[in-house]
DSSP file (Angstrom, degrees, kcal/mol; ACC not computed):
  #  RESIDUE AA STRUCTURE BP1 BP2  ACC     N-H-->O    O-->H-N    N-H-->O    O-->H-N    TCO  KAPPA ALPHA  PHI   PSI    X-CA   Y-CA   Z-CA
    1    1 A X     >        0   0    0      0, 0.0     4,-1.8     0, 0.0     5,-0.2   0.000 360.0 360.0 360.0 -36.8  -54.2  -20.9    4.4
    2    2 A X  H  >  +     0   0    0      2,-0.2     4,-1.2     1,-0.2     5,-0.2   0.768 360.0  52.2 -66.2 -17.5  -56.6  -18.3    6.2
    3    3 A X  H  > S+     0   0    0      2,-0.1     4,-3.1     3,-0.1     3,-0.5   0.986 112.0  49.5 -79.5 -60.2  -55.1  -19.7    9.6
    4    4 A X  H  > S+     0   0    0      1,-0.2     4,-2.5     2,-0.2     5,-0.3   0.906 111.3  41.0 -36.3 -94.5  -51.7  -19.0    8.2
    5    5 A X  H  X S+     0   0    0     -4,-1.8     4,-0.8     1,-0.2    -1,-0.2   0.691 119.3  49.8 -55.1 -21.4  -52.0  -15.3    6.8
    6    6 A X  H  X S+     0   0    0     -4,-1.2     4,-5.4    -3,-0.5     5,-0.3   0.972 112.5  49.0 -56.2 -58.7  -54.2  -14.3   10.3
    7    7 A X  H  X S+     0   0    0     -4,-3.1     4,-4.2    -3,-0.3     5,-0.3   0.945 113.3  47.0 -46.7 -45.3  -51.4  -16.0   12.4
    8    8 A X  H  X S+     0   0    0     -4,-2.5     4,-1.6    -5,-0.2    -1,-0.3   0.768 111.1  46.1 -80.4  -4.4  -48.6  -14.0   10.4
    9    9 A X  H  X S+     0   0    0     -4,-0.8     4,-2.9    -5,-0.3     5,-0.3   0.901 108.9  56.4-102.0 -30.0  -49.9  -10.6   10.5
   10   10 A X  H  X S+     0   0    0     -4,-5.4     4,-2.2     2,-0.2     5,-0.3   0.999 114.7  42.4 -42.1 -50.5  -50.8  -10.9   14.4
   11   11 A X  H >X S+     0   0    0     -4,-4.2     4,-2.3    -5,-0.3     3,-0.8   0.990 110.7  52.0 -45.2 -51.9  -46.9  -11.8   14.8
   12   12 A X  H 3X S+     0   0    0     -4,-1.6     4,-2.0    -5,-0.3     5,-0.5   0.969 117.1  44.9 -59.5 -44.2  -45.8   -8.9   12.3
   13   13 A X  H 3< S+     0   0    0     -4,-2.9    -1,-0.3     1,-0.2    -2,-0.2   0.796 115.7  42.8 -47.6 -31.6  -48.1   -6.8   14.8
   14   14 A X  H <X S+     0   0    0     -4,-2.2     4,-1.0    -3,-0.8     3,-0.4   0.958 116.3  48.5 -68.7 -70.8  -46.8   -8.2   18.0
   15   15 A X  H >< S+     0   0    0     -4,-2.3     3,-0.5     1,-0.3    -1,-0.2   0.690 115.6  42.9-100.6 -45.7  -43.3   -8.0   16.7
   16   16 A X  T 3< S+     0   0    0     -4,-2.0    -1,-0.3     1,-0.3    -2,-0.2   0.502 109.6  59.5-116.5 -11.9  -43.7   -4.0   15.3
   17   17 A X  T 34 S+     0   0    0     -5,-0.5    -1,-0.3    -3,-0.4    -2,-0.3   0.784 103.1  55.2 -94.2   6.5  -45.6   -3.2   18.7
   18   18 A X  S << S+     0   0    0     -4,-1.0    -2,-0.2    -3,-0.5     2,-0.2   0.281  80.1  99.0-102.8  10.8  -42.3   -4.3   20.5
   19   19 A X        -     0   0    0     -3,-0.2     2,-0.4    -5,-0.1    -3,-0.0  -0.399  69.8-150.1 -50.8 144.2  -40.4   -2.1   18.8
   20   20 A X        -     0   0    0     -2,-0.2     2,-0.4     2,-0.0    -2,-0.1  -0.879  13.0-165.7-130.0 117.2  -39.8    0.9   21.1
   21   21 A X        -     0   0    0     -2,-0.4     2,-0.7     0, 0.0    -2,-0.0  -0.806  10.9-150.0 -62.3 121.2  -39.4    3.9   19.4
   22   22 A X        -     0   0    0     -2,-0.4     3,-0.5     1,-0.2    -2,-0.0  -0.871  11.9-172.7-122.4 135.0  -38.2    6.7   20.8
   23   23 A X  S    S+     0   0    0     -2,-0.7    -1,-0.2     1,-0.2     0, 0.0   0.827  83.2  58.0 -87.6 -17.9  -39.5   10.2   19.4
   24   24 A X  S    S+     0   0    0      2,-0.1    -1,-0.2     0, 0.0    -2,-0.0   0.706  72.9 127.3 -68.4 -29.2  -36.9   12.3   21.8
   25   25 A X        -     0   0    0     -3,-0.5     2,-0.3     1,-0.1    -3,-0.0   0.039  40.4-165.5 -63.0 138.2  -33.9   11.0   20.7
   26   26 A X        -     0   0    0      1,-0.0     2,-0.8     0, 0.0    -1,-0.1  -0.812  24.6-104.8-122.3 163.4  -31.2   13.3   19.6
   27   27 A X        -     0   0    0     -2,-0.3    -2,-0.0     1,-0.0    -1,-0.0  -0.690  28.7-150.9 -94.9  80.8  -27.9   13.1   17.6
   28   28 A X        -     0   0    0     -2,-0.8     2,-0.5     1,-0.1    -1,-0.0   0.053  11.7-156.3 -57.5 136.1  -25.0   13.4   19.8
   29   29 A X        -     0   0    0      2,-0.0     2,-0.3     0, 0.0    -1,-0.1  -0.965   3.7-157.9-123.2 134.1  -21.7   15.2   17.9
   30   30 A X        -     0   0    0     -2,-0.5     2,-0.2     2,-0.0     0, 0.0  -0.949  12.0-141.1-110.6 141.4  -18.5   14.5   19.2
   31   31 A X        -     0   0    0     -2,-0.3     2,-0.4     0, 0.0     3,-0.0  -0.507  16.1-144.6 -97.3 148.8  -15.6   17.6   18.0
   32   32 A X        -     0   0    0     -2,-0.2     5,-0.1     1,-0.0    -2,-0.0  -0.972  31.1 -99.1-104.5 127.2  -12.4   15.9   17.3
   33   33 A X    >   -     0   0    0     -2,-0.4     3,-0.6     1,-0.1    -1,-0.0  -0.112  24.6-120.7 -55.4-179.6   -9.7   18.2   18.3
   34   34 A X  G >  S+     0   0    0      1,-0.3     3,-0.8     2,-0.2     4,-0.3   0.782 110.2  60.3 -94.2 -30.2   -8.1   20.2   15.9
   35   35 A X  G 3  S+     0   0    0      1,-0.2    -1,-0.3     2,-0.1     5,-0.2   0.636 104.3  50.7 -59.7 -15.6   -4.9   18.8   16.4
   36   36 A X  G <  S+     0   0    0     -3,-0.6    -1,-0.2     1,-0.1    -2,-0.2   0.207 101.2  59.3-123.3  -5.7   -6.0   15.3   15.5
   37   37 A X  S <  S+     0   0    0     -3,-0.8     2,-1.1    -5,-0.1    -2,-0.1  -0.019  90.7  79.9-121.6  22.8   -7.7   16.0   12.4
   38   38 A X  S    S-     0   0    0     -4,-0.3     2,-1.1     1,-0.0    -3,-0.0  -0.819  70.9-136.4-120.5 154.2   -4.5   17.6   10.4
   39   39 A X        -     0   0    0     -2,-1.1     2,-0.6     4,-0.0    -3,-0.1  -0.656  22.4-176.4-104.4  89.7   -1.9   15.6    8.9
   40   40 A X     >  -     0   0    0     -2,-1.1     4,-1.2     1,-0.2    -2,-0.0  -0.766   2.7-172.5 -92.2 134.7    1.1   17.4   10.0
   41   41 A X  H  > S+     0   0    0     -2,-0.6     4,-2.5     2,-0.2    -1,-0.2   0.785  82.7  48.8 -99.8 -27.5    4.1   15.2    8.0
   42   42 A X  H  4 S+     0   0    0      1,-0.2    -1,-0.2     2,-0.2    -2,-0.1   0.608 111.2  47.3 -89.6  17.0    7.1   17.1    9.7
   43   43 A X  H >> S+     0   0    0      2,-0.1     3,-2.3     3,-0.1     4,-0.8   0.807 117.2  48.1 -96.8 -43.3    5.6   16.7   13.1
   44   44 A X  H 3X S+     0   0    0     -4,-1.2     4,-3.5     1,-0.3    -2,-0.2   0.735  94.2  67.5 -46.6 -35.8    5.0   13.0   12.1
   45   45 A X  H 3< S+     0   0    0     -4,-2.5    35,-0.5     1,-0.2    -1,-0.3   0.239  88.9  63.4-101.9  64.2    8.1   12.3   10.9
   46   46 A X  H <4 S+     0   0    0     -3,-2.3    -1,-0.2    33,-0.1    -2,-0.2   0.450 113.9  48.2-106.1 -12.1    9.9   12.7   14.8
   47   47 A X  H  < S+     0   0    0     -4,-0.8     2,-0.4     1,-0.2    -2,-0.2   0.939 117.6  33.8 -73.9 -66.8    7.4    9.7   15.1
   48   48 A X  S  < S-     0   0    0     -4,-3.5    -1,-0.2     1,-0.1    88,-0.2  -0.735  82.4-102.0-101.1 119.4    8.2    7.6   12.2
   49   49 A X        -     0   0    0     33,-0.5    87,-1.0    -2,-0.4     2,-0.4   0.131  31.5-140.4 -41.3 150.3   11.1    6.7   10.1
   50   50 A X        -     0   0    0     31,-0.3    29,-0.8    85,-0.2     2,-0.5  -0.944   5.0-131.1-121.9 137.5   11.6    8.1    7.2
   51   51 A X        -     0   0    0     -2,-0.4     2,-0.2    26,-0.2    26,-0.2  -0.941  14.6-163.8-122.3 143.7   12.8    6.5    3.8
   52   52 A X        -     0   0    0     24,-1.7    25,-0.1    -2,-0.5    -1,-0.1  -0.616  12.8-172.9-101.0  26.7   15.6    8.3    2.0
   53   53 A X        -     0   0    0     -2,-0.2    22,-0.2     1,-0.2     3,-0.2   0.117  23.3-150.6 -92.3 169.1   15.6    6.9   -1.3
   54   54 A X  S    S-     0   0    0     20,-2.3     2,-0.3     1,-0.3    -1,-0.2   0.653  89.9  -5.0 -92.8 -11.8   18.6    8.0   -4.1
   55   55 A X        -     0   0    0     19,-0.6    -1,-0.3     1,-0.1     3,-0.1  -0.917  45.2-168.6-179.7 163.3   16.0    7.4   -6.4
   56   56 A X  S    S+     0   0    0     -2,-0.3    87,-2.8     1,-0.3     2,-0.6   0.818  83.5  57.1-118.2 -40.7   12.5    6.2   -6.9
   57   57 A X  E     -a  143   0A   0     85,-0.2     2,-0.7     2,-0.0    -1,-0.3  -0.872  61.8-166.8-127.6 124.0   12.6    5.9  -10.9
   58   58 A X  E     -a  144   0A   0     85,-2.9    87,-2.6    -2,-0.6     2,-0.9  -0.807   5.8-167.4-120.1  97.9   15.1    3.9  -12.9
   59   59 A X  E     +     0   0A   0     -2,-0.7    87,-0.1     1,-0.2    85,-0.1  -0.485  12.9 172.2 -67.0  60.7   15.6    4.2  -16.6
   60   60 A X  E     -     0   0A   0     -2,-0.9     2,-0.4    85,-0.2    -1,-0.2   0.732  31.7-157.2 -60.7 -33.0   17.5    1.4  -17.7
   61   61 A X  E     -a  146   0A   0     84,-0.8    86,-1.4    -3,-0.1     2,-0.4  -0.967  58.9  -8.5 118.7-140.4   16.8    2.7  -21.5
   62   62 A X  E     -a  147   0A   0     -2,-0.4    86,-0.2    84,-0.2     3,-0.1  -0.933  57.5-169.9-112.3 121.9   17.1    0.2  -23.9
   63   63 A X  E     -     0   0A   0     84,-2.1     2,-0.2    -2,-0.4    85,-0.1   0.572  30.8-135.4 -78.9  -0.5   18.5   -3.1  -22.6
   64   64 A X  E    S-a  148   0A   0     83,-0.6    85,-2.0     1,-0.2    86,-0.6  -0.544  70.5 -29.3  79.3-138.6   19.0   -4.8  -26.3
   65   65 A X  S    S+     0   0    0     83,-0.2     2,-0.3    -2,-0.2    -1,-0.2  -0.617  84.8 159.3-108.8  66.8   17.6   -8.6  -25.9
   66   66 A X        -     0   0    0     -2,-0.6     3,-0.2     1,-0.1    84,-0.1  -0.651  34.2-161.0 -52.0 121.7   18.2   -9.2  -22.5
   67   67 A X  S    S+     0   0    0     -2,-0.3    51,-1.8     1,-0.3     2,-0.4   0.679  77.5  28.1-104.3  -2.6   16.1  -12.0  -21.0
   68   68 A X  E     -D  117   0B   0     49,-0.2     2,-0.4    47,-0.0    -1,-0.3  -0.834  59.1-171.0-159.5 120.8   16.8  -10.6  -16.9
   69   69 A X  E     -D  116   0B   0     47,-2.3    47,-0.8    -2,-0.4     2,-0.4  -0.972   0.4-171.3-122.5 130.1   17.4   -7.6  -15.7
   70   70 A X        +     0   0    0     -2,-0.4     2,-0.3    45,-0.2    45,-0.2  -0.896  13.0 160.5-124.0 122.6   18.5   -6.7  -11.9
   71   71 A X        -     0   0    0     -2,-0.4    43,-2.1     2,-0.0     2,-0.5  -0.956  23.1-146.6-132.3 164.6   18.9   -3.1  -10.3
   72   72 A X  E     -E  113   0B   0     -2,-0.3     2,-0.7    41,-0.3    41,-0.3  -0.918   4.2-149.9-123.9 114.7   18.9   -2.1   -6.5
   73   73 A X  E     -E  112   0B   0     39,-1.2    39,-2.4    -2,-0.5     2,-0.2  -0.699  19.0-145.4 -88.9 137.9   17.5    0.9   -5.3
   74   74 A X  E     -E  111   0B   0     -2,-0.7   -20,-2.3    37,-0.2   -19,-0.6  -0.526  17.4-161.3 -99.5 154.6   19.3    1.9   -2.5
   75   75 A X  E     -E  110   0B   0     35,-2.1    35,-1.6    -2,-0.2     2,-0.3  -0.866  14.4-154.4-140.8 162.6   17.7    3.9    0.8
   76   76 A X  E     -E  109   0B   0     33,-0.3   -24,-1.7    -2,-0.2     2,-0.8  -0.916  17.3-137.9-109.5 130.0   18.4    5.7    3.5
   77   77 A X        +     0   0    0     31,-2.0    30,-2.7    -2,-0.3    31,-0.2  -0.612  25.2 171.5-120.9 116.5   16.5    6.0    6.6
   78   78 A X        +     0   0    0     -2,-0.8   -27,-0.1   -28,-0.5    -1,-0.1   0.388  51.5  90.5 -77.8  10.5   16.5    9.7    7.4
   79   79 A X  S    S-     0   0    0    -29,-0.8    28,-0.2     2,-0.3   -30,-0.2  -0.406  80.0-114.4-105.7 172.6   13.9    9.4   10.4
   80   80 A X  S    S+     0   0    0    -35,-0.5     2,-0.3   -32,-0.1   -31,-0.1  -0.153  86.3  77.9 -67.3  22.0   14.2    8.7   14.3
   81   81 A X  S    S-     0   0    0     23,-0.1   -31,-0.3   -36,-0.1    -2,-0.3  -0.869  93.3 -93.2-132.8 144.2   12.7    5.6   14.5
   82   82 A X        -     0   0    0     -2,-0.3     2,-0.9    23,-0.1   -33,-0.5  -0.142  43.4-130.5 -46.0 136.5   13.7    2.3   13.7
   83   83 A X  E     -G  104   0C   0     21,-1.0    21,-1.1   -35,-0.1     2,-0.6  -0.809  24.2-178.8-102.5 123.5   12.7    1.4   10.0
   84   84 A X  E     -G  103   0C   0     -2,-0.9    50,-2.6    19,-0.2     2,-0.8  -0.887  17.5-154.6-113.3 143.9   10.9   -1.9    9.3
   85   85 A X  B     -H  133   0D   0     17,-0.6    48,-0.3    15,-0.6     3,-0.1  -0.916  13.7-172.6-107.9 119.1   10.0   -2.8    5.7
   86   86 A X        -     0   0    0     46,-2.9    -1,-0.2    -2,-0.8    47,-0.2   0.986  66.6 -19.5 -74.4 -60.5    6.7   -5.3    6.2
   87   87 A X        -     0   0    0     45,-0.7    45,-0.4     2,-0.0     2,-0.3  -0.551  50.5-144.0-162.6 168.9    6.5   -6.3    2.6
   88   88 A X        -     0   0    0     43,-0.2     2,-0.4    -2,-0.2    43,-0.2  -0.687  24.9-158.7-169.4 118.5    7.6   -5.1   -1.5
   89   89 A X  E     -B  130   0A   0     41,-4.0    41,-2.1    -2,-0.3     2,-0.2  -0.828   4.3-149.9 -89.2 123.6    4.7   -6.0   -3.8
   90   90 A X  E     -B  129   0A   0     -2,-0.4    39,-0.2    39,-0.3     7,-0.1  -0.743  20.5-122.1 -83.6 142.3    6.1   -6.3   -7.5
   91   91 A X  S    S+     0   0    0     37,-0.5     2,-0.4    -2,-0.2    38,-0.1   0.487  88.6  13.1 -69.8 -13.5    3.3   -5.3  -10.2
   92   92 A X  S >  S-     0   0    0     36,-0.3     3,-1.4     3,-0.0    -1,-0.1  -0.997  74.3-106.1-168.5 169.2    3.9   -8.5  -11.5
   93   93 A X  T 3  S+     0   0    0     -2,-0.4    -2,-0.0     1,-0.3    23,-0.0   0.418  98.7  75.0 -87.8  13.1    5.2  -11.9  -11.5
   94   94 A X  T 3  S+     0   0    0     23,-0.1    23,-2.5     2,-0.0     2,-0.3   0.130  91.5  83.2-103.6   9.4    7.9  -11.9  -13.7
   95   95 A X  E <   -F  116   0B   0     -3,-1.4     2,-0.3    21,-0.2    21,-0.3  -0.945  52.6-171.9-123.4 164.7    9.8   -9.9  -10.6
   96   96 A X  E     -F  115   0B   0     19,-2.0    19,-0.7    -2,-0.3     2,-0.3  -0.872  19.8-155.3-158.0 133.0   11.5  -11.5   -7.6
   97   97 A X  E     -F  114   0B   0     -2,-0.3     2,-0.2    -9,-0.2    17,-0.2  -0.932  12.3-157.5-114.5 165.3   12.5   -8.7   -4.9
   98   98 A X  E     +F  113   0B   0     15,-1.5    15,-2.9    -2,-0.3     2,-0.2  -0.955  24.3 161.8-106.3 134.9   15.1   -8.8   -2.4
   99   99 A X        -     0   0    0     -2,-0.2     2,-0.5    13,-0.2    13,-0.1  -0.847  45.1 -87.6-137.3 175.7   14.6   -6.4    0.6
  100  100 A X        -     0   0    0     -2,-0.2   -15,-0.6     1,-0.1     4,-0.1  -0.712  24.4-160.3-102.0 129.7   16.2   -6.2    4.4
  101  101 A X        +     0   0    0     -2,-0.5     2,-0.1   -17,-0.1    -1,-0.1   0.461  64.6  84.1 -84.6  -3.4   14.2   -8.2    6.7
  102  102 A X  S    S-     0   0    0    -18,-0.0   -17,-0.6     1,-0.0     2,-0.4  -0.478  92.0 -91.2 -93.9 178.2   15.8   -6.3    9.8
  103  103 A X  E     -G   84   0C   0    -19,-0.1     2,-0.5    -2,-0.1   -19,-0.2  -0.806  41.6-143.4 -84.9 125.9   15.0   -3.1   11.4
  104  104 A X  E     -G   83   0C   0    -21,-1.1   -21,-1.0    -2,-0.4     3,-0.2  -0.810  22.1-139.1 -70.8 103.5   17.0   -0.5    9.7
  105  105 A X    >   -     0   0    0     -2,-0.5     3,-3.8   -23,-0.2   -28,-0.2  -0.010  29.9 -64.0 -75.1 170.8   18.2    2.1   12.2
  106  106 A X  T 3  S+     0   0    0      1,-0.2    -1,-0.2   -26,-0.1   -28,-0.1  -0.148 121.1   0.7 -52.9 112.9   18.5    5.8   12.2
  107  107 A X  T 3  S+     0   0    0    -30,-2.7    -1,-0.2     1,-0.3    -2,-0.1   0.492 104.5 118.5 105.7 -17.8   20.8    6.8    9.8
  108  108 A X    <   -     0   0    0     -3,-3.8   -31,-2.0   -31,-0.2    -1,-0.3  -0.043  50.6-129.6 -80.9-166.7   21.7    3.5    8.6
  109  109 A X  E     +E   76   0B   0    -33,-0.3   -33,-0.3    -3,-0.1     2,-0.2  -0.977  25.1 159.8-140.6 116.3   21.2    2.1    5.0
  110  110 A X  E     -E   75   0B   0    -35,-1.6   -35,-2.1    -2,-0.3     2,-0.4  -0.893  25.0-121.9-146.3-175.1   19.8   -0.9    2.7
  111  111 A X  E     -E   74   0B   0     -2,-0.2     2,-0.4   -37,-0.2   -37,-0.2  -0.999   4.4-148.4-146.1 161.2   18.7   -1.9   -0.8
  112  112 A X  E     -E   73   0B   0    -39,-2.4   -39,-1.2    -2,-0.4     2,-0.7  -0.795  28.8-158.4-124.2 134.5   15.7   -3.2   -2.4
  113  113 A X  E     -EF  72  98B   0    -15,-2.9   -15,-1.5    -2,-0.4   -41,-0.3  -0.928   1.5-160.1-131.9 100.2   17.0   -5.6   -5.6
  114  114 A X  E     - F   0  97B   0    -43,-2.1     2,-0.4    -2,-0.7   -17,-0.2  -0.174   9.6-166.0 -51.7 174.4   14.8   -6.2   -8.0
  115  115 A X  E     - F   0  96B   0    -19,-0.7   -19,-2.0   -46,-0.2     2,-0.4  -0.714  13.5-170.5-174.7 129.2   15.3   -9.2  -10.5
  116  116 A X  E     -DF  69  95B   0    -47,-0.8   -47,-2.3    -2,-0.4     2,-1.0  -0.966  16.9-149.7-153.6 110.2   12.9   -8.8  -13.6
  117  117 A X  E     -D   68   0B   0    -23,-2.5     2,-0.6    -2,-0.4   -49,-0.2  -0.630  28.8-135.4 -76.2 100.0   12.4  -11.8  -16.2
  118  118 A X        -     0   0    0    -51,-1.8    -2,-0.0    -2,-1.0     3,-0.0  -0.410  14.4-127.8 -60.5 116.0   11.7   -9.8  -19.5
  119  119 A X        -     0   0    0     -2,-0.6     3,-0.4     1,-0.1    31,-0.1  -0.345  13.9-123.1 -65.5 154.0    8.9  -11.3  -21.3
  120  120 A X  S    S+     0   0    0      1,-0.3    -1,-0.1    30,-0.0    30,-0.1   0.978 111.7  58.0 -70.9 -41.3    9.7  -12.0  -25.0
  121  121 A X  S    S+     0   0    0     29,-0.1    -1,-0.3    31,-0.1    32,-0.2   0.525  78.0 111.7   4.2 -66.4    6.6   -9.7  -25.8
  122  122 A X        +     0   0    0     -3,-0.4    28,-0.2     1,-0.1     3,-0.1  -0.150  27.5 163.9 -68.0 131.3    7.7   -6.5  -24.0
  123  123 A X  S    S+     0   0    0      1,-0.3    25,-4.0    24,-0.1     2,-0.3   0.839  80.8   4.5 -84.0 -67.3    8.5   -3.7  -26.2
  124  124 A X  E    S- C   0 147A   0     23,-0.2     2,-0.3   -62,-0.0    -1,-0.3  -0.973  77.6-172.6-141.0 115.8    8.4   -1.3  -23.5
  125  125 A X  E     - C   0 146A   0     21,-2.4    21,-2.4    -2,-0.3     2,-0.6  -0.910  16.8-175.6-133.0 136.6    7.9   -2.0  -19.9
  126  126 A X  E     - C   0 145A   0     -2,-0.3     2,-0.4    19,-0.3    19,-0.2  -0.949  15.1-165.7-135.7 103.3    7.4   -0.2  -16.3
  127  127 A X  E     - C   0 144A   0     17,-1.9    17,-2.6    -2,-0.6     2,-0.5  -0.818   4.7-153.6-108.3 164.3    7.3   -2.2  -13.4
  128  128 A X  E     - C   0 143A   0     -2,-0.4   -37,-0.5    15,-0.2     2,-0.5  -0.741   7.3-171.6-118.1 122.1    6.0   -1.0   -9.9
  129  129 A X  E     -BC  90 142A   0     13,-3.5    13,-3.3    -2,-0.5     2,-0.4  -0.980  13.7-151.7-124.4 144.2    7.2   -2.4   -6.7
  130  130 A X  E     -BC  89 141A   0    -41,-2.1   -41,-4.0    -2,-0.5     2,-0.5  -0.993   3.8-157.0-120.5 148.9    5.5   -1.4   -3.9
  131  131 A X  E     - C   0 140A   0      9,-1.2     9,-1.7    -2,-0.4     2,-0.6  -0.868   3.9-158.2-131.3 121.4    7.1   -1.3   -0.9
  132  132 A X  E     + C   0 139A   0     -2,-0.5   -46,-2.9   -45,-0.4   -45,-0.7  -0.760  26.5 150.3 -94.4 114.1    5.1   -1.4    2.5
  133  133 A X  B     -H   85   0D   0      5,-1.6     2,-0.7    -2,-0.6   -48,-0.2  -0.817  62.7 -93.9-139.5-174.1    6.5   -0.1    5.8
  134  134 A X  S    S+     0   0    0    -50,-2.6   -85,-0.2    -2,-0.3     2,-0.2   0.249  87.2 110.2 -72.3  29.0    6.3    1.4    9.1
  135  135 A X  S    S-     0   0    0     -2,-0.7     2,-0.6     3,-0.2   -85,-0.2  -0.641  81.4 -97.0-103.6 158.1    6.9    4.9    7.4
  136  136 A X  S    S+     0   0    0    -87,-1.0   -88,-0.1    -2,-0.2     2,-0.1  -0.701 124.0  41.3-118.5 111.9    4.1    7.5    7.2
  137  137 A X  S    S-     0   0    0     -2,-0.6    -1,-0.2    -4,-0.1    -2,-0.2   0.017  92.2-153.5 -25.4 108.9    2.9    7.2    4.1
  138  138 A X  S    S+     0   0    0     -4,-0.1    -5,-1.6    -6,-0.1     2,-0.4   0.873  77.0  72.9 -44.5 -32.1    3.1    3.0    4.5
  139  139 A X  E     + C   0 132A   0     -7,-0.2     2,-0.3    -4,-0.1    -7,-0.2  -0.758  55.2 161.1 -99.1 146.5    3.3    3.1    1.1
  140  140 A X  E     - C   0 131A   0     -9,-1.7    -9,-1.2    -2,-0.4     2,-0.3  -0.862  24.1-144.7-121.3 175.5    6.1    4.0   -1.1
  141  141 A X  E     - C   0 130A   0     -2,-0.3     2,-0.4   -11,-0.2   -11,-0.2  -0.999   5.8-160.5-129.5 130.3    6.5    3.0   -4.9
  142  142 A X  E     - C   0 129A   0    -13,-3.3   -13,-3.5    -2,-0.3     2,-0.4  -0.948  12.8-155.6-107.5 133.8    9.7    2.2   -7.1
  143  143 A X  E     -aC  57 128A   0    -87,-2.8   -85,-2.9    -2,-0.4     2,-0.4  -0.963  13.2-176.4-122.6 119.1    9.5    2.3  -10.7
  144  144 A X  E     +aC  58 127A   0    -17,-2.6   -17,-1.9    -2,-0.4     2,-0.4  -0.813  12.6 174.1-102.9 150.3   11.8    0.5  -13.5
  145  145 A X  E     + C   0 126A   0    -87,-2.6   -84,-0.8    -2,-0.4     2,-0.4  -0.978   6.6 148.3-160.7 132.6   11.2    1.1  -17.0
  146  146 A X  E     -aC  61 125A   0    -21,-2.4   -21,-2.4    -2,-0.4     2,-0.3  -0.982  32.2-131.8-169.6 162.8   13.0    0.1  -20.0
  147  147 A X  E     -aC  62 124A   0    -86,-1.4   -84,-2.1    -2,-0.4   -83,-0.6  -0.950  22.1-164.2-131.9 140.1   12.8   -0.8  -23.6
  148  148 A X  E     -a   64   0A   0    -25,-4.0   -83,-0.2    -2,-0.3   -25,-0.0  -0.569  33.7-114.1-120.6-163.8   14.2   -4.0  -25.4
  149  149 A X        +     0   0    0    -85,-2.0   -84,-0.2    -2,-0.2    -1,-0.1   0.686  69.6 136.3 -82.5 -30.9   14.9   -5.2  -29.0
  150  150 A X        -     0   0    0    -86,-0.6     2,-0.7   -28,-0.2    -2,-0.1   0.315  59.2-117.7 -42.8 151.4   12.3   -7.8  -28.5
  151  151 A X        -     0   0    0      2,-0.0     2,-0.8     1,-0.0    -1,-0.1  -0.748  23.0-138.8 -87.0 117.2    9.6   -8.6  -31.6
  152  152 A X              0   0    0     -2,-0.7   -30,-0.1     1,-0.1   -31,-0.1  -0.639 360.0 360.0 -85.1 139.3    6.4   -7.8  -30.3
  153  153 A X              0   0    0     -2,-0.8    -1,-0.1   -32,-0.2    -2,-0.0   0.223 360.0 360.0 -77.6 360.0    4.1  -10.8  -31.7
């Protein structure tokens, strides 16, 4: 055991005198231009599509005892760039989108369709899709919200 702890603190010495420290070293700063740390959005969007929507939050109200309820929010893309929509995330699984799987061009048009199975539960409900694209912000969010007849349990 004495052979053992000898052996390991010659290594740890060995090992910490082959470290090379160097006492000069200094902390190099790089400047970013100035131009490259703002977020200018109307210079960006001559870069990036831009999405148009007619509306972002949809009050159906109360929908009575409805077990599925479907809207489409409709878009624009108001940018110079081609739009692609990568992805629309639903807050939850009781909702199915449909979205366009093309590039929407400048000036063109699409819709995002929701489909929402109302749980018998829900009193009052807001669901989120978010919808991921090549726009800058990638994200935008659509919101549905509604109230039913249903008996909360």
């Amino acid at each position: 055991m004495k052979h053992y702890l000898i052996y390991l603190s010659i290594l740890v010495c060995f090992l910490m005198g082959s470290c090379k420290f160097n006492s000069d070293s200094t902390l190099k700063v790089i400047e970013i231009p100035e131009e490259r740390t703002t977020n200018n959005v109307k210079q960006d969007s001559l870069n990036y599509p831009v999405f148009s929507f007619n509306q972002t939050l949809f009050d159906m109200g109360n929908i009575g005892a409805k077990k599925e309820i479907i809207h489409a929010f409709r878009f624009k893309n108001a940018g110079s760039k081609p739009l692609l929509i990568k992805d629309v995330k639903p807050s939850c699984g009781c909702t199915v989108v449909d979205f366009p799987r093309i590039p929407i061009q400048p000036g063109d048009s699409g819709i995002i369709t929701a489909h929402v199975k109302v749980d018998k539960s829900e009193k009052t409900a807001t669901k989120i899709l978010r919808v991921i694209s090549n726009t800058n912000p990638q994200r935008s969010d659509l919101y549905l919200k509604f109230e039913t007849n249903n008996l909360v349990n």
